[in-house]
Structures are given as C-alpha cells and as structure tokens.
TIVO-2410 file (N, C-alpha, C; in nm, 3 decimals):
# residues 84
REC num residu      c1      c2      c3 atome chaine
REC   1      X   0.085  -0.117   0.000     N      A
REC   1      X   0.000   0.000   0.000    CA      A
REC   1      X   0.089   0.123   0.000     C      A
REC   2      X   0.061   0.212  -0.059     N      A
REC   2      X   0.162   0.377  -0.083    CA      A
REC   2      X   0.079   0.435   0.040     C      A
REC   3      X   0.216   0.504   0.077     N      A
REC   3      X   0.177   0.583   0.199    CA      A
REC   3      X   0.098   0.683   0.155     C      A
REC   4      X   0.038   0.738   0.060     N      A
REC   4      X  -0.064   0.822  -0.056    CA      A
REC   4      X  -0.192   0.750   0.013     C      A
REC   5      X  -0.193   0.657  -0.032     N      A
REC   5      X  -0.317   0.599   0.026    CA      A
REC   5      X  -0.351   0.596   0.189     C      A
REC   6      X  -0.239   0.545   0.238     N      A
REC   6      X  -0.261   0.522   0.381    CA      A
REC   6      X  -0.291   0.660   0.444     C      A
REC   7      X  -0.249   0.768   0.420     N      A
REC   7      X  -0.249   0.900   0.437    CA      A
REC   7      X  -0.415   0.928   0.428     C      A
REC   8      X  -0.447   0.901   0.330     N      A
REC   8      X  -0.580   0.918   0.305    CA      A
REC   8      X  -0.722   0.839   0.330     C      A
REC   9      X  -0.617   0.734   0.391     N      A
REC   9      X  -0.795   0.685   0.455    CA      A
REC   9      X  -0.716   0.697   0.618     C      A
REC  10      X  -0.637   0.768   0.667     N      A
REC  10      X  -0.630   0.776   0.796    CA      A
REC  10      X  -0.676   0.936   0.786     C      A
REC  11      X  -0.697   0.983   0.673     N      A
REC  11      X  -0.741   1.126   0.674    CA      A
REC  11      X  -0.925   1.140   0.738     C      A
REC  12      X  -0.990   1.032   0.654     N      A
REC  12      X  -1.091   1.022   0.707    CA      A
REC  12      X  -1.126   1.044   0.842     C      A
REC  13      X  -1.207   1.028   0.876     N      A
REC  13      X  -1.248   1.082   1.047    CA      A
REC  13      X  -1.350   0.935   1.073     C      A
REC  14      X  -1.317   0.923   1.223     N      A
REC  14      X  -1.392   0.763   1.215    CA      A
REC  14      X  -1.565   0.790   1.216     C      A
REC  15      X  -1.562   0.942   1.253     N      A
REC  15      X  -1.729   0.921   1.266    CA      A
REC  15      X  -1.769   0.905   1.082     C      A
REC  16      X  -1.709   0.933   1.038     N      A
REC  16      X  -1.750   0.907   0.889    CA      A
REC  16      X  -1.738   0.750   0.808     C      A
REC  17      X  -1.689   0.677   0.916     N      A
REC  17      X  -1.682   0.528   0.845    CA      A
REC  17      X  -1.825   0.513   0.865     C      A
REC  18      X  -1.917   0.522   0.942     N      A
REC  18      X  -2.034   0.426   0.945    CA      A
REC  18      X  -2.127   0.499   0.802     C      A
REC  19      X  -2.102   0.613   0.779     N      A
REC  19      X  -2.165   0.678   0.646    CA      A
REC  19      X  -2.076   0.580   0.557     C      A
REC  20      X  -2.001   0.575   0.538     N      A
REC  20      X  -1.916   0.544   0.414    CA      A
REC  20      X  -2.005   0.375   0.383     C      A
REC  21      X  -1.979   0.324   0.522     N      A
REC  21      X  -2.029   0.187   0.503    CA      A
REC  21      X  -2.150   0.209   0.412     C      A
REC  22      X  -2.248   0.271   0.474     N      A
REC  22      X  -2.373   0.274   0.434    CA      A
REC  22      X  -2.423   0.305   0.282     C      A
REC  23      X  -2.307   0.382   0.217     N      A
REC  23      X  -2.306   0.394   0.090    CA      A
REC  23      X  -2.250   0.286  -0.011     C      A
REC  24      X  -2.113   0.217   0.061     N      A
REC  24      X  -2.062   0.083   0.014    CA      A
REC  24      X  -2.183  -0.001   0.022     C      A
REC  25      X  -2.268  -0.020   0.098     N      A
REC  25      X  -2.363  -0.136   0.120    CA      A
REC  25      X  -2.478  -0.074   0.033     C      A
REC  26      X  -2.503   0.037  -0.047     N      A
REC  26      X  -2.632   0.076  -0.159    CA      A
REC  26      X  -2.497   0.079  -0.286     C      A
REC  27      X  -2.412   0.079  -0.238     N      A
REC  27      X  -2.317   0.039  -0.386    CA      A
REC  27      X  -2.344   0.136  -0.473     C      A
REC  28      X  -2.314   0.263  -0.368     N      A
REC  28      X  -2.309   0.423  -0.457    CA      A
REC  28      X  -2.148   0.437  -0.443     C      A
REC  29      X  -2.060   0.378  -0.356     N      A
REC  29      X  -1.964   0.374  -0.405    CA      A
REC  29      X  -1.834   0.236  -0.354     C      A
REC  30      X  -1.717   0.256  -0.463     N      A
REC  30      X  -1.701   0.079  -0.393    CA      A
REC  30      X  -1.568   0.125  -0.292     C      A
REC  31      X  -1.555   0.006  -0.267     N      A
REC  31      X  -1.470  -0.035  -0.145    CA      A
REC  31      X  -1.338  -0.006  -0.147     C      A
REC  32      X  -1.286   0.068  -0.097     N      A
REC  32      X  -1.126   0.108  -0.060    CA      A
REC  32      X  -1.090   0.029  -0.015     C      A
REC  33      X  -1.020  -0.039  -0.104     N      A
REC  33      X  -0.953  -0.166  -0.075    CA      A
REC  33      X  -0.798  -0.161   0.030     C      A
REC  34      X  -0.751   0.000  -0.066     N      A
REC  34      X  -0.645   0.006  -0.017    CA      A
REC  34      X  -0.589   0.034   0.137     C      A
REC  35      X  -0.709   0.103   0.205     N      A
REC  35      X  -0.736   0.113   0.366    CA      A
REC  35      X  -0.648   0.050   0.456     C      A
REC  36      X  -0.605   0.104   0.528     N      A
REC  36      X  -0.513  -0.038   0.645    CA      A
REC  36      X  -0.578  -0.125   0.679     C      A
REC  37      X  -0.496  -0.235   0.717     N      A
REC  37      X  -0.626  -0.352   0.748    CA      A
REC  37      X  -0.732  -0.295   0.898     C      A
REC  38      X  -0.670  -0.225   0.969     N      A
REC  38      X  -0.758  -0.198   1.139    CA      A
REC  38      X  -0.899  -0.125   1.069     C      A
REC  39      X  -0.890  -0.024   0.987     N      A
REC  39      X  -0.968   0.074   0.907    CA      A
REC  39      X  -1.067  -0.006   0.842     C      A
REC  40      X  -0.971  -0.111   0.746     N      A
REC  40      X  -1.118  -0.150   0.645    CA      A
REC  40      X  -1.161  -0.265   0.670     C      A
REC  41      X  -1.118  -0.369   0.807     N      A
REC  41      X  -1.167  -0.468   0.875    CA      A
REC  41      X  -1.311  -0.379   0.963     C      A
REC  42      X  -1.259  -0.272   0.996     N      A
REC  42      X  -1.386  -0.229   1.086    CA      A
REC  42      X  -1.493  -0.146   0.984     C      A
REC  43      X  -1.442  -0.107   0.870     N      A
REC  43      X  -1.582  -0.036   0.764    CA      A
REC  43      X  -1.645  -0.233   0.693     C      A
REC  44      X  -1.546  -0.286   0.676     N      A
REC  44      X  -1.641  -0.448   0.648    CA      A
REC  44      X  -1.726  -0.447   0.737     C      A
REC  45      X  -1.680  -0.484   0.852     N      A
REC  45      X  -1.771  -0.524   0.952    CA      A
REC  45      X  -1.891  -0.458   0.979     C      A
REC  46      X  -1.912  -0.290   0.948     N      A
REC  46      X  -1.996  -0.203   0.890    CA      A
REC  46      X  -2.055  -0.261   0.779     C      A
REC  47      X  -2.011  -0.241   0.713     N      A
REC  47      X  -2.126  -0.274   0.576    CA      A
REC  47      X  -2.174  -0.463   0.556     C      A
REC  48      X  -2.135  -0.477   0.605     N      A
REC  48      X  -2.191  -0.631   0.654    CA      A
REC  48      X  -2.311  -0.634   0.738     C      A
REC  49      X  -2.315  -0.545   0.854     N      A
REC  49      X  -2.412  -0.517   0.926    CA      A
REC  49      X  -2.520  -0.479   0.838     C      A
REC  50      X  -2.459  -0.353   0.754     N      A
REC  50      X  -2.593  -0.301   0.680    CA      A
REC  50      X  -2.633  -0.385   0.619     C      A
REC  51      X  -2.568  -0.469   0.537     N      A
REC  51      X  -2.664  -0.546   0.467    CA      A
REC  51      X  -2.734  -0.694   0.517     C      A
REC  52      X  -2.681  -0.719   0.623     N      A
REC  52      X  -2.735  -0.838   0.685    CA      A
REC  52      X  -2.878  -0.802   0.771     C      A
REC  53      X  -2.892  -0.609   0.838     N      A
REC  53      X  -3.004  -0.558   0.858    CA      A
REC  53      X  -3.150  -0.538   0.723     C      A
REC  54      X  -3.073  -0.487   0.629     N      A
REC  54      X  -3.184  -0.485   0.539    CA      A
REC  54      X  -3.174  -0.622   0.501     C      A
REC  55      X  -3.104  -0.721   0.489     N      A
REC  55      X  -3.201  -0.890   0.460    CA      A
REC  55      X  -3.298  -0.906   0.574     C      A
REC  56      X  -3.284  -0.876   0.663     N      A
REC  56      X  -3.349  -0.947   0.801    CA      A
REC  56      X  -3.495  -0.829   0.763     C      A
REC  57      X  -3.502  -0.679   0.712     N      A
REC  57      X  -3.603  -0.641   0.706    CA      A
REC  57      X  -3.685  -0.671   0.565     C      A
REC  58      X  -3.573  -0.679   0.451     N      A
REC  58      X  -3.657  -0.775   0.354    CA      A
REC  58      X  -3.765  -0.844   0.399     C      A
REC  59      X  -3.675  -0.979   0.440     N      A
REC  59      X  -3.762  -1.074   0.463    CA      A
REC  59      X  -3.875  -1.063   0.600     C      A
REC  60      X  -3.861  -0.962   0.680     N      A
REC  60      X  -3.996  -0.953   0.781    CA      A
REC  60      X  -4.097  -0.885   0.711     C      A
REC  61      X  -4.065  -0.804   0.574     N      A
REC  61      X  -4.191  -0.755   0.512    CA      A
REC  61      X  -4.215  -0.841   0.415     C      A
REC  62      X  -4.174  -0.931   0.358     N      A
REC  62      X  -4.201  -1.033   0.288    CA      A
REC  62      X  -4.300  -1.104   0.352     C      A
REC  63      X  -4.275  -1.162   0.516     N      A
REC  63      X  -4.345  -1.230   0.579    CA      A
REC  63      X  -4.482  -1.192   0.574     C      A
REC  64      X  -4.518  -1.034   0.670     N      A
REC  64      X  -4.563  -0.986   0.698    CA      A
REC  64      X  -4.726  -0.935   0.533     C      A
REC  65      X  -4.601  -0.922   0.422     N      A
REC  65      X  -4.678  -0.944   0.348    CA      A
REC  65      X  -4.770  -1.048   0.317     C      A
REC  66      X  -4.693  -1.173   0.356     N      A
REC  66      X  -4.762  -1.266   0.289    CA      A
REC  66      X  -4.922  -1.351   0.415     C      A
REC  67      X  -4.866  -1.281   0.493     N      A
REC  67      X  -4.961  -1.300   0.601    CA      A
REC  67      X  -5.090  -1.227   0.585     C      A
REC  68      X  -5.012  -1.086   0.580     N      A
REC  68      X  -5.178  -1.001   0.507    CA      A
REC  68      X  -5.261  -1.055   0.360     C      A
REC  69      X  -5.197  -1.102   0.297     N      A
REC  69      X  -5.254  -1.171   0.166    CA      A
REC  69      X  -5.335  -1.283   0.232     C      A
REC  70      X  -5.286  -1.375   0.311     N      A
REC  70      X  -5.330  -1.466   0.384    CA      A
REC  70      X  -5.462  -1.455   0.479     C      A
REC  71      X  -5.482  -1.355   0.511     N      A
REC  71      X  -5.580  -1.284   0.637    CA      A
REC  71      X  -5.691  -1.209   0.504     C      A
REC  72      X  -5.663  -1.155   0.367     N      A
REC  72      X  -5.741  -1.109   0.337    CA      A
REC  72      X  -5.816  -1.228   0.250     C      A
REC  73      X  -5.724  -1.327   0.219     N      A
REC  73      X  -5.807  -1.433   0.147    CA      A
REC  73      X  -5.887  -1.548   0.269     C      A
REC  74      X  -5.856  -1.519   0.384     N      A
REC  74      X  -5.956  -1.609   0.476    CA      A
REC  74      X  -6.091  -1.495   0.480     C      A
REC  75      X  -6.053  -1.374   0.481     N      A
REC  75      X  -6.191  -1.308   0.495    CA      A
REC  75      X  -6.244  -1.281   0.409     C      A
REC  76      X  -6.202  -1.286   0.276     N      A
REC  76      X  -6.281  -1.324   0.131    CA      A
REC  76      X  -6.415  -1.449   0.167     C      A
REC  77      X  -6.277  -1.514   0.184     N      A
REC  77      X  -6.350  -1.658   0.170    CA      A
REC  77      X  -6.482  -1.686   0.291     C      A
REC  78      X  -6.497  -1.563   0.371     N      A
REC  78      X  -6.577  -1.593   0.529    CA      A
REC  78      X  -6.735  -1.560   0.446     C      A
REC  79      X  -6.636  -1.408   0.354     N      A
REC  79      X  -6.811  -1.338   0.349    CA      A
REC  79      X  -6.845  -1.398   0.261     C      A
REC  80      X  -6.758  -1.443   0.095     N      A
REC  80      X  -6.848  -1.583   0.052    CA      A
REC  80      X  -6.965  -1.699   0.085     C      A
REC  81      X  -6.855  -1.763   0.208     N      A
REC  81      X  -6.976  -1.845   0.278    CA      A
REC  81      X  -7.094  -1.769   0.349     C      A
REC  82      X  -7.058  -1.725   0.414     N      A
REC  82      X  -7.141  -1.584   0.495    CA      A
REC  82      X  -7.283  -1.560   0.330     C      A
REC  83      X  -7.228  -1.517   0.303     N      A
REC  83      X  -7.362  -1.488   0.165    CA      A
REC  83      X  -7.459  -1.614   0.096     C      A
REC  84      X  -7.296  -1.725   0.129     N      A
REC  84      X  -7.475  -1.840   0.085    CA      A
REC  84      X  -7.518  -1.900   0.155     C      A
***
C-alpha cells in the first residue's frame, strides 16, 4: 500500500466510516480496498451489518406481506360463505 493511500484513509475521520459503510452497502460507491487492514476490517464489519439488517427487514416484510394476503383471502372466503 503507498503511503498516498494510507495517508488518506487515515485522513478520514472515524465518525464518517459508518456513512461510508452505508453507501458501500447501496453500492453508490465501492470499497477502498487500499485502507489499512484496522480501518477497512472495521468499515467491512460495517457494511456487513448493513446489509445483513436490510435482509433481516426484507424478509420480515415479505413475511408480513404474505400474512396479510393470507388474512385477506380467509376473509374473502368468510363473506363468501357468509352470503350463501
């Protein structure tokens, strides 16, 4: 790694890694690879989070969806019977 680089992601400020992550993880921009390892072991571990949070909320509105589909086709099906 050139001390150019190292210079520049120790330039960063740490409150700005958890932004950075958050943009690596919508993949508006990519990964500084070149980072020291302490730096870009802890922005991974960031953007890992982010995206292991939005799977986990994916899939609870997935659920959640499919439950309401579920609840509106039992009460379809109530006032059907209900009518004959």
């Amino acid at each position: 790694m050139s001390s150019q680089s190292n210079h520049e992601a120790n330039a960063v400020p740490l409150a700005r890694i958890p932004e950075i992550a958050e943009m690596i993880a919508d993949g508006e921009i990519p990964l500084p690879i070149d980072w020291p390892n302490g730096r870009l072991h802890h922005l991974l571990d960031l953007v890992h989070a982010a995206r292991r949070r939005r799977l986990v909320s994916f899939i609870a509105r997935t659920i959640a969806s499919d439950i309401r589909r579920q609840e509106r086709r039992t009460e379809n099906q109530s006032n059907v019977t209900e009518e004959i």
